[in-house]
N, C-alpha and C positions, 0 to 999 in steps of 0.2 A: 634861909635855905632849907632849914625842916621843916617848913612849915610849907612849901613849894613841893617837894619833895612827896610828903603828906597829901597834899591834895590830888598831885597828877595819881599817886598811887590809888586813892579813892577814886577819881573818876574811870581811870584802868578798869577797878573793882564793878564802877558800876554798867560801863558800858558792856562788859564781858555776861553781866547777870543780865541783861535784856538781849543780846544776841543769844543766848541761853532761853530764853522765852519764845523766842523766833522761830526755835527750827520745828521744820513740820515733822509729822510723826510718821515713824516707820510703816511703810506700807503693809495691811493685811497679807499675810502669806495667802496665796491661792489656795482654792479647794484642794483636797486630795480628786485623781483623778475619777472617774465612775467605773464602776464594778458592776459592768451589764451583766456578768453570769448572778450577783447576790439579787440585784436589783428586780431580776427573773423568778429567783429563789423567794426574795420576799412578796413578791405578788401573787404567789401561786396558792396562800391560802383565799385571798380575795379571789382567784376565779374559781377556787371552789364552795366558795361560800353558798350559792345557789344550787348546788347538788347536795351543799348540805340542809340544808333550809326545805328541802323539797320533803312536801307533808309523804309518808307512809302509815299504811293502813298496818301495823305489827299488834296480834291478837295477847294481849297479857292473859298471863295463864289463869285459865279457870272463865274468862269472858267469853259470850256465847257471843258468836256471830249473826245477825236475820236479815232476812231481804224486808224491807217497810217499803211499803206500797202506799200512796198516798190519794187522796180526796181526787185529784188534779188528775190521777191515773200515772203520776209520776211515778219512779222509781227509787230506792238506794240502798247499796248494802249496807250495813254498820256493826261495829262490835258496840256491845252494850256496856256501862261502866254503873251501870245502876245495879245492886247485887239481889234485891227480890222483887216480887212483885205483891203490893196489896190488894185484896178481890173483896170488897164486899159482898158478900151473899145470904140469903134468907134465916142462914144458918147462923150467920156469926160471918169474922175475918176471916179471912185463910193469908198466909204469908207464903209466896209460891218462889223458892230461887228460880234467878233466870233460868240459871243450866237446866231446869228441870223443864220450862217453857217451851213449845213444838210451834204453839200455834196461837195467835191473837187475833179476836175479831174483835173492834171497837165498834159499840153502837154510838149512837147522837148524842153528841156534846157541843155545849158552846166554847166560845174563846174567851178568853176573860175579860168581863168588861160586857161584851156584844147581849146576853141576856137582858142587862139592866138596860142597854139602849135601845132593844126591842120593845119591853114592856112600856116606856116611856111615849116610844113614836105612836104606838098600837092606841095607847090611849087619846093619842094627839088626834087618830081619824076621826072623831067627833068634836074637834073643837071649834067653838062657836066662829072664829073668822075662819072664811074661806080656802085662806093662801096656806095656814097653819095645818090644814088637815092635807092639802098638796103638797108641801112640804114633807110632812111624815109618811104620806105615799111614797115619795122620793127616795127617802133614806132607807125604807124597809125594803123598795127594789133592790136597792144599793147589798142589800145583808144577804137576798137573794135565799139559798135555802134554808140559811140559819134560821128566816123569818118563816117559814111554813110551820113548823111546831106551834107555835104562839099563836099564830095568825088563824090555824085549824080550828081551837077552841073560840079563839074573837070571831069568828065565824057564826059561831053558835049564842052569840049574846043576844039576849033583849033590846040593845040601842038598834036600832034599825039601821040609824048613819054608819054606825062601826060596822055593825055586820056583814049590809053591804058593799063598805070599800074593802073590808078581811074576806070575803068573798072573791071580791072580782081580783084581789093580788093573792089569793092562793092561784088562782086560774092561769093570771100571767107568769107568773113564777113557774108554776108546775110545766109549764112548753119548755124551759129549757133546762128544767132540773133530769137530770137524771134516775130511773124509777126507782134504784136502791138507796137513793137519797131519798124521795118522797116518800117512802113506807121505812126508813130509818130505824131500827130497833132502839128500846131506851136502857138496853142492857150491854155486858159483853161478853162474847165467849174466851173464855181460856184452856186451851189443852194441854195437855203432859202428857206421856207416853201410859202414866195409867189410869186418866179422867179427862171428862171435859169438864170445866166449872160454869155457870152460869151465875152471873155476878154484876158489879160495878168495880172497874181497875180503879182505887182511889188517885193515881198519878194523875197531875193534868200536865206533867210534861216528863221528856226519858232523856240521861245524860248518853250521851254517845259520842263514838268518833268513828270519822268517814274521813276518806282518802281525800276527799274534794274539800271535804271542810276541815279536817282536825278534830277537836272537840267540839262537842256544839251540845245543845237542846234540841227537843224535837217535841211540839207541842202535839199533845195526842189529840185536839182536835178536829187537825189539818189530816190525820195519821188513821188509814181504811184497815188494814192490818196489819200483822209482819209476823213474820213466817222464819224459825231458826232453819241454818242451812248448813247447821255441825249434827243435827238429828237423825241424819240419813233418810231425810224425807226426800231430797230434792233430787233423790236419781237410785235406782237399785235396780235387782231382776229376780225376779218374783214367780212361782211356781204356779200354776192356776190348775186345779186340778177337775177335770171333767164328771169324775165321778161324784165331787160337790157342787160344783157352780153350774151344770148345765140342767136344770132341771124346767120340769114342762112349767109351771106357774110363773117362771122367772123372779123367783123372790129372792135367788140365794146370790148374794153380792159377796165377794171377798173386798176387803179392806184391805189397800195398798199399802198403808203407813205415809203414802207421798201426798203433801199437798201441793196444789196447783193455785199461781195466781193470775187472774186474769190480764190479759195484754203483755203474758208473758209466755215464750215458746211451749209447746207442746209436743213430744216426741213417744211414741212408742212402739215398738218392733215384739212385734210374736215371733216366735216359732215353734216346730215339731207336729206333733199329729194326736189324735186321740181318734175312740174308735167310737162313732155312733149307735152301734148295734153290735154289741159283744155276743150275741146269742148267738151270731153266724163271725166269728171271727177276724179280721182283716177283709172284710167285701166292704164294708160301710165306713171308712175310713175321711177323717176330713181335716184340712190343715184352718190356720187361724184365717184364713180367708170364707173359708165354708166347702161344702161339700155340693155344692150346686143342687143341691134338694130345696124346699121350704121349709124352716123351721114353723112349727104351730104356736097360733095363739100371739104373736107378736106386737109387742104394742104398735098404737096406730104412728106415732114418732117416728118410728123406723122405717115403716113404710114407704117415706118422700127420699128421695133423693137428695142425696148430699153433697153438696160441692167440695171440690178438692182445693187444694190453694192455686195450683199450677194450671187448672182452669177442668171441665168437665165434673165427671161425679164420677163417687167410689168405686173406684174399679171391678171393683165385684157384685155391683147393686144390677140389681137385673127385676125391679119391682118390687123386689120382698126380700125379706130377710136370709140367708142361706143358713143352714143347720152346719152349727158348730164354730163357726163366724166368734172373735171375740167382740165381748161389745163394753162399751164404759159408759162413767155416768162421772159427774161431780157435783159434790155431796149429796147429802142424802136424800135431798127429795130431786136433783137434778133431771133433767131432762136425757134418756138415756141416746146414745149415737155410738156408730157400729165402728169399733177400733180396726179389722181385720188383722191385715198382717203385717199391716205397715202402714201408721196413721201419726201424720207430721200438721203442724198446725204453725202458724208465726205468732198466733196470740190463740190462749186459752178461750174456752167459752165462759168461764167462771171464775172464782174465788169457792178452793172446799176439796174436800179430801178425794181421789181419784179412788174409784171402787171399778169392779168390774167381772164379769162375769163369761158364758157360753150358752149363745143359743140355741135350745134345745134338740132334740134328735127329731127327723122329721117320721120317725119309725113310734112318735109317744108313745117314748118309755124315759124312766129318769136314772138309766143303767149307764151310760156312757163310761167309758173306762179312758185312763190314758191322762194326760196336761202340755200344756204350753207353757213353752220358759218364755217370758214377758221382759223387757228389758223397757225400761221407763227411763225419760230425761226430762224433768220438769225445768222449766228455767235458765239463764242465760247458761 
């Protein structure tokens, strides 16, 4: 009976433990419900993420800012992050801070690398198979004005084959180079507000940051000049005084401070009066346009009519020059043309510092009394 007893109580036992094994598992509670207002709150750094990410141009203090003009005629502004600049010169090194920098011409330089694969091809135009010296014709096209320095001198060699294919591809080349490319200086200039240096900048590249790029490099090969635009070169209003700059030889130029770069706007407004003939008081009087007299002695330059941008010629050209007329030049040996009293351009005629002077009294004498407040806007 115990032993009956015993048993049903074990199987009891065990069928109870596998219905125990049986039961399915409590179902996962549900999500908590959604919380569109958090859900809004957490996304709103992701939609600003691209307002923050977005590249600004902010000047670190002490970094000079300059317009770089480049090869291509491109443009860009940039702050510079490079802190001097190295000048080799006849004299020794000089170590220039930027801040102290106004003004950079880069003469001719290669890219890295492009020298040695000039020298290379240049030797290739006498080689003994045919297709090998078309070939390095090919490629020296391809380098275009890098290849005219090199190819000048292979020009001038003894092999006759070299000479004249360096010949006939300075020829083709020169059609599409541009002329301040082909006569390239092999120096550069550097200015400061109290020198200009005449040197080699040892850089062959300048750290920078632009709006468009961020940080970057800028190889100075690609790089025609650049121009600081924290100098107060690139706009002011400037005093021109008659009793120094209008004189009969036209030699006497004032120096603006402002450089100009080519393909870039040109603005300048005169005003006021000066008196041409101070001996007779207020009768010979003439504003920055001129006095409708002739000025003497005038270069032959001036002479031709000038065009305007908006279509005719300067308004006040009537043949010749008018006495008291202001007139400008860029840089120093430029070609001089008559600013008057209001002379707007969309691109500069140069690269070089804006000078400028008053054509002389048509009474020759170099007494003129009186100036013009000049108001200059170089650049965008």
């Amino acid at each position: 009976m115990h032993r009956i007893r015993f048993a049903l109580l074990a199987s009891l036992a065990i069928g109870l433990s596998w219905a125990g094994a049986q039961v399915p598992p409590a179902p996962a509670p549900p999500p908590p419900p959604k919380d569109e207002k958090k859900q809004a709150d957490d996304r709103k750094p992701d939609e600003k993420k691209p307002e923050a990410k977005k590249a600004e141009l902010k000047k670190p203090d002490g970094s000079p800012e300059f317009d770089v003009a480049f090869l291509d005629a491109g443009n860009i502004k940039v702050i510079v992050l490079d802190v001097k600049l190295d000048v080799t010169t006849k004299y020794g090194k000089l170590s220039i801070p930027f801040t102290d920098v106004r003004r950079v011409e880069l003469g001719f330089r290669y890219p890295d690398g492009i020298e040695v694969k000039l020298t290379a091809a240049i030797e290739k135009l006498s080689a003994p198979l045919f297709q090998d010296r078309e070939d390095a014709e090919e490629e020296l096209m391809k380098l275009k004005d890098f290849a005219l320095p090199l190819l000048k001198i292979a020009a001038k060699r003894d092999d006759e084959e070299l000479s004249r294919r360096a010949q006939d591809l300075v020829k083709r080349i020169s059609k599409t180079t541009p002329a301040d490319r082909q006569n390239a200086k092999d120096f550069d200039l550097v200015e400061t507000a109290d020198l200009t240096i005449r040197g080699r900048v040892e850089l062959t590249a300048l750290k920078v940051k632009s709006k468009q790029f961020g940080e970057t490099t800028l190889q100075l090969a690609e790089v025609k000049n650049f121009r600081a635009m924290s100098s107060g070169a690139a706009n002011g209003e400037i005093s021109l005084d008659a009793s120094k700059y209008a004189k009969l030889n036209w030699s006497a130029w004032l120096d603006t401070g402002i450089d100009v770069n080519a393909d870039q706007p040109l603005e300048i407004v005169s005003s006021g009066q000066i008196d041409v003939w101070p001996q007779n008081p207020g009768k010979y009087m003439a504003d920055a346009q001129g006095n409708g007299s002739q000025a003497p002695n005038a270069p032959a330059i001036l002479m031709q009519p000038q065009p305007n941008p908006g279509g005719g010629f300067n308004p006040g050209f009537r043949g010749f020059v008018q006495a008291g007329s202001v007139i400008g030049r860029i840089g120093e040996t430029g070609a001089p043309f008559i600013v008057g009293g209001s002379f707007r351009r969309t691109k500069a005629a140069a690269n070089g510092r804006l000078y400028l002077q008053i054509a002389p009294s048509s009474r020759n004498n170099d007494d003129c009394s009186g100036s013009y407040k000049v108001k200059v806007k170089a650049g965008e």
